[in-house]
N, C-alpha and C positions, 0 to 999 in steps of 0.2 A: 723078818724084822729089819726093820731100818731109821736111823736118826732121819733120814731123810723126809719119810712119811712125817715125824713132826715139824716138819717145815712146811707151817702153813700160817697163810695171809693174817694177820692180827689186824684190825679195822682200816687198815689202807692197803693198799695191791702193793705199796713200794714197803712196806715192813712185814720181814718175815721171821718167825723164831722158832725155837726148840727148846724142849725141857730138857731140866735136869734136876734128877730125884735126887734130895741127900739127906743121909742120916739114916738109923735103922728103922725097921718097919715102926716100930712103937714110938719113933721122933722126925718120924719122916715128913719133910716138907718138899714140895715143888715149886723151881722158878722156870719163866719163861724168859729166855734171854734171846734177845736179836741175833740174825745169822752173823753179823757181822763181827759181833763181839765173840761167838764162837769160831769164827774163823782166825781171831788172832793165834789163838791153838793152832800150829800146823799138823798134830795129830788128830786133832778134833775137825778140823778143817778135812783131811784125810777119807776119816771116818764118815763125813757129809759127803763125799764127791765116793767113796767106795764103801758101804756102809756093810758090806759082807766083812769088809777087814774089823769092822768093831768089835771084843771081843766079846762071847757071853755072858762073861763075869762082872759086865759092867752098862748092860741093858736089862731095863725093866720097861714094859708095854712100849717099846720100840725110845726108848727116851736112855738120854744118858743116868745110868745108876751109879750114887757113890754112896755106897751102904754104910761104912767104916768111915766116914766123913762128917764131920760135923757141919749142919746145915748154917750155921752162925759162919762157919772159914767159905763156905761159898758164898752166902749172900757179900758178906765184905770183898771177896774177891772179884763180883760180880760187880760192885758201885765202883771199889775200884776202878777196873775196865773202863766205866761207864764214865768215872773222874779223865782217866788218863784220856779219852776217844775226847770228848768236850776240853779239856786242854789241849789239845794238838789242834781241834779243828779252831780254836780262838786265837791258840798264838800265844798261850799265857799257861805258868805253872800253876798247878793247883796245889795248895802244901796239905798236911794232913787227909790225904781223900777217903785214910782208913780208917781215923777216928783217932783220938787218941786214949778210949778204950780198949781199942785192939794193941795195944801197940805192947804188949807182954809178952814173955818167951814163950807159956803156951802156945799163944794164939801163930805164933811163926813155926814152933813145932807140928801145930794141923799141918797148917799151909805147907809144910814141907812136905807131911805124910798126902797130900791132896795130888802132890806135883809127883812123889811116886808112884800114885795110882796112875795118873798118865804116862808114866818114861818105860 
């Protein structure tokens, strides 16, 4: 099993992505996210270039698993990413790129419990 095998060509040769499952099986959703946005993760980055180091507890059909994860804290972290990469490449800050639905302790209690699934 390897992240790696899901790194495969998305309708152009120059865009490549990997999933990532979240949420439990009974709310489970999958997104396909660009390598590039995963490699801002230097773990997950890691995990793409040695994909034996990935642990088993957090692969399902060779794709990143976050089972205890709320699919709603990835997707937002995922546009995020996707705000921040389009801010940098223009030169220009993006405010709000979370929404400001998200912007509740909940939603930064996920997100924390998200970053200790990765640390």
């Amino acid at each position: 099993m390897s992240i790696a095998n899901q790194l495969t060509p998305n309708h152009s040769p120059q865009i490549i992505t990997g999933t990532i499952i979240a949420g439990p099986e009974d709310n489970e959703q999958s997104f396909q996210v660009r390598k590039e946005l995963l490699e801002i993760s230097p773990i997950i980055k890691g995990w793409i270039e040695e994909p034996d180091s990935m642990p088993l507890s957090i692969r399902k059909n060779d794709c990143l698993y976050f089972k205890g994860c709320d699919p709603n804290v990835v997707r937002a972290l995922i546009q995020y990413l996707e705000m921040e990469e389009l801010s940098f490449k223009s030169g220009c800050l993006i405010d709000g790129a979370l929404g400001t639905a998200q912007l509740d302790p909940i939603f930064y209690v996920r997100i924390y419990k998200l970053a200790l699934v990765l640390a």
